[in-house]
C-alpha angles and dihedrals in degrees: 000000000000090000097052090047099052089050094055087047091051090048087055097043086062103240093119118057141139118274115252110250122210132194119202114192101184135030133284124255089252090053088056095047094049084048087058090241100143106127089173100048094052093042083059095053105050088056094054084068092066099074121132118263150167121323116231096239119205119244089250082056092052086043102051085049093063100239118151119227106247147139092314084052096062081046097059090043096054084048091055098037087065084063091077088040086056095054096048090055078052104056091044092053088053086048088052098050091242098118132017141203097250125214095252089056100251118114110250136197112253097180100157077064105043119113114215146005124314148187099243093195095043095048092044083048087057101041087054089049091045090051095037093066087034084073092051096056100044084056095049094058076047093065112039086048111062111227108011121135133225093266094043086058093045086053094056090050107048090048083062098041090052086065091045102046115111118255116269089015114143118257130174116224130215095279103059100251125109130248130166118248100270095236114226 
């Protein structure tokens, strides 16, 4: 009987209660994170890319500056000869079905068709860097043409593109599915 007293005081004194229960029907932020959904995030930093940087100046601009070709010359001409070198790899990875030129105008990755073995990092690197000027390029023609949205300007990209895309490159129609530039 004590012990049975002491049990329904214990009860009322509140030591004794039910645990909460909480359902939880989605993620966590962590697990959303972790699962790389964060549209904000991403949307951020593509438009960190778009910082202003350096012009490409001519050499009668350099010339007219004063500035004497030297050792950091040489420099600036090695940077902007691997730009040749960039859109090769490029046009090897489109040949390889490891990237595509997406229907939104961007250049994707298109891994489950890629032949062949290839550097992850250094393809995602170079995908950032492509789409990266690709913006820059879409607000630019912005720009230049008064009330034309960001879609208009992809458009107008990606007809271009399509002329200039190596053949055999890989290229998503319009209706999302992939095919190889027919060569001529």
């Amino acid at each position: 009987m004590n012990r049975l007293l002491f049990f329904a005081l214990l009860a009322l004194a509140g030591c004794i209660k039910a645990p909460d229960v909480v359902i939880v029907d989605r993620h966590s932020l962590l697990e959303e994170q972790a699962a790389a959904r964060m549209p904000q995030a991403q949307s951020e930093v593509a438009q960190a890319g778009l910082a202003a940087g350096p012009a490409p100046l001519t050499p009668g601009q350099l010339a007219r500056s004063g500035w004497q070709p030297d050792a950091a010359h040489d420099a600036i001409a090695a940077l902007y000869s691997g730009w040749a070198d960039e859109t090769q790899m490029l046009d090897q990875l489109l040949l390889r079905h490891c990237i595509g030129e997406a229907k939104d105008a961007s250049l994707i990755s298109t891994l489950d068709a890629c032949s062949g073995a290839i550097d992850l990092a250094d393809v995602g690197r170079r995908l950032e860097k492509a789409n990266r000027s690709r913006r820059q390029i879409w607000l630019y023609l912005q720009q230049q043409r008064q009330r034309t949205s960001d879609a208009e300007a992809r458009a107008v990209w990606r007809q271009e593109r399509q002329k200039a895309l190596v053949c055999g490159g890989w290229w998503q129609k319009d209706d999302r599915t992939w095919e190889a530039k027919p060569c001529p």
